[in-house]
N, C-alpha and C positions, 0 to 999 in steps of 0.2 A: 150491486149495480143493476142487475136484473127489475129491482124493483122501479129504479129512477125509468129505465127505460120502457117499463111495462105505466106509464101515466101519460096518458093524452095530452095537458097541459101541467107541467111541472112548477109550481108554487115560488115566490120568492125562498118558503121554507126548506122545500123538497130541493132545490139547488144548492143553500148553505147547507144541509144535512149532507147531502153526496159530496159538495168540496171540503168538510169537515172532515171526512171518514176518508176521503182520499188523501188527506194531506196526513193521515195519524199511519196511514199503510206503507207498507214496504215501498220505495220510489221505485224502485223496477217495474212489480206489479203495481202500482197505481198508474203509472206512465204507459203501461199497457193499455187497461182498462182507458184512461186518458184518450189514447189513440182510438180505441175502439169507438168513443162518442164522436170525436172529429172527425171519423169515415163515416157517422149516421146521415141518412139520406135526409134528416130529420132537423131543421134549424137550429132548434133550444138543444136539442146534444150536442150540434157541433158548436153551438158555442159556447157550452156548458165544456166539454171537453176542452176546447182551446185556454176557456179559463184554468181549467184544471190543469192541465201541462205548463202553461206559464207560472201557475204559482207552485210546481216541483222543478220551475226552474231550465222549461225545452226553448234553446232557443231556435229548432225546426218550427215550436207553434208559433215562435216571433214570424220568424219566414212567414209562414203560413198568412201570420194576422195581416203581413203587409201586405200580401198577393190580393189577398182576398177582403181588405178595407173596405174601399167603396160599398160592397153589399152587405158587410158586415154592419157597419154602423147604423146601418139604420133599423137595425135588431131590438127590439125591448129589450133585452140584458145584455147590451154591448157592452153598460158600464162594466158590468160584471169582467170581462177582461182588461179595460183599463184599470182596475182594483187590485186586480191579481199583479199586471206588471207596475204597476207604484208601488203596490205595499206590499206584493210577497214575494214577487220575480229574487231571485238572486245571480247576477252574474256569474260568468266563470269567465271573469278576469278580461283581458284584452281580447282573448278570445269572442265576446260579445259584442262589442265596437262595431263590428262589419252589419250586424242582425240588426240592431239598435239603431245603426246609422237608414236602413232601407224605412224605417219607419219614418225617422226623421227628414227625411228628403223626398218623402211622398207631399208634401206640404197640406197635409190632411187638416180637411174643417171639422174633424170628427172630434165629438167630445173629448175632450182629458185626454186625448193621444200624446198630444206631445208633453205637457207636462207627464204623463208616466213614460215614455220616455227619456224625457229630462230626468226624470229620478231614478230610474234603472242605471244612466248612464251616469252619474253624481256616484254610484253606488261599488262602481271598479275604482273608482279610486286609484288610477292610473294617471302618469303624465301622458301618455298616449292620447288620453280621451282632449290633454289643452292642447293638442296638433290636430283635430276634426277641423274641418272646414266650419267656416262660424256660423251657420245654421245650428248648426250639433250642437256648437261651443254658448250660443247664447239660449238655445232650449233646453238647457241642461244646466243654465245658470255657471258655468266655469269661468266663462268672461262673458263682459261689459261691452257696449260700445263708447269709445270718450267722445260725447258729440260736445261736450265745451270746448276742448281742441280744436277738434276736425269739424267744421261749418257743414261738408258734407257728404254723403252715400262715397263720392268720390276719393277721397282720403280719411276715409273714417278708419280708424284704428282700434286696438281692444288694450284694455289693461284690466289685470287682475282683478277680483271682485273686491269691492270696497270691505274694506274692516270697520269695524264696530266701534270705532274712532273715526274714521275718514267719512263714515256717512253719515254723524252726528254734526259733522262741521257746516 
């Protein structure tokens, strides 16, 4: 890691090389290392680290990512942490819900937030996650709103996501 951190501006390449090599290492020590770039006074580590801890799975760097939103996103490689919690983040179960839901209820304009998000949370695979309050529940794709029913906001309702027959109709 020495080397990531010894480069003035770190490359699209030089960032997939350190999260490759982080994710093949022991998750203790990489989770380390991980933290050590998120304390750098330094932008691209800390967001380079926050990527790396979410895709080993911290959900402190969820905390983190939601504390620290607003200035985040507006990072040249913010996507890079959205990437990590859609496609590599893995839950730990209901346990996650709480983390998951601070992201979701920031009602962030930030790119991809909340569909990675919605995917992390799609991903516990809990009944828990169809009891969120429906922010959660329709950013996460779990349920619907049935607006041909309910005319509106007022009595709007949710029913299960349409099958693969009911939406062909």
């Amino acid at each position: 890691m020495n080397w990531y951190q010894s480069i003035t501006d770190p490359s699209p390449i030089d960032d997939q090389r350190l999260l490759v090599n982080l994710d093949r290492g022991n998750s203790q020590d990489t989770l380390r290392l991980a933290r050590e770039l998120i304390a750098s006074p330094l932008p691209n580590n800390h967001v380079i680290g926050l990527t790396a801890a979410i895709r080993l799975g911290s959900d402190s760097a969820i905390a983190t990512l939601a504390r620290e939103l607003p200035a985040l996103r507006a990072h040249s490689k913010f996507h890079r942490i959205t990437e990590a919690l859609h496609t590599y983040y893995q839950p730990h179960g209901d346990s996650s819900i709480g983390v998951l839901q601070q992201l979701v209820f920031l009602h962030s304009d930030a790119p991809g937030i909340d569909a990675a998000a919605g995917s992390a949370l799609q991903k516990i695979g809990s009944k828990a996650v169809c009891y969120l309050p429906w922010p959660s529940c329709l950013i996460a794709g779990i349920l619907r709103p049935n607006y041909a029913q309910h005319g509106s906001l007022d009595t709007l309702r949710f029913s299960s996501m349409p099958t693969a027959t009911s939406a062909t109709r």
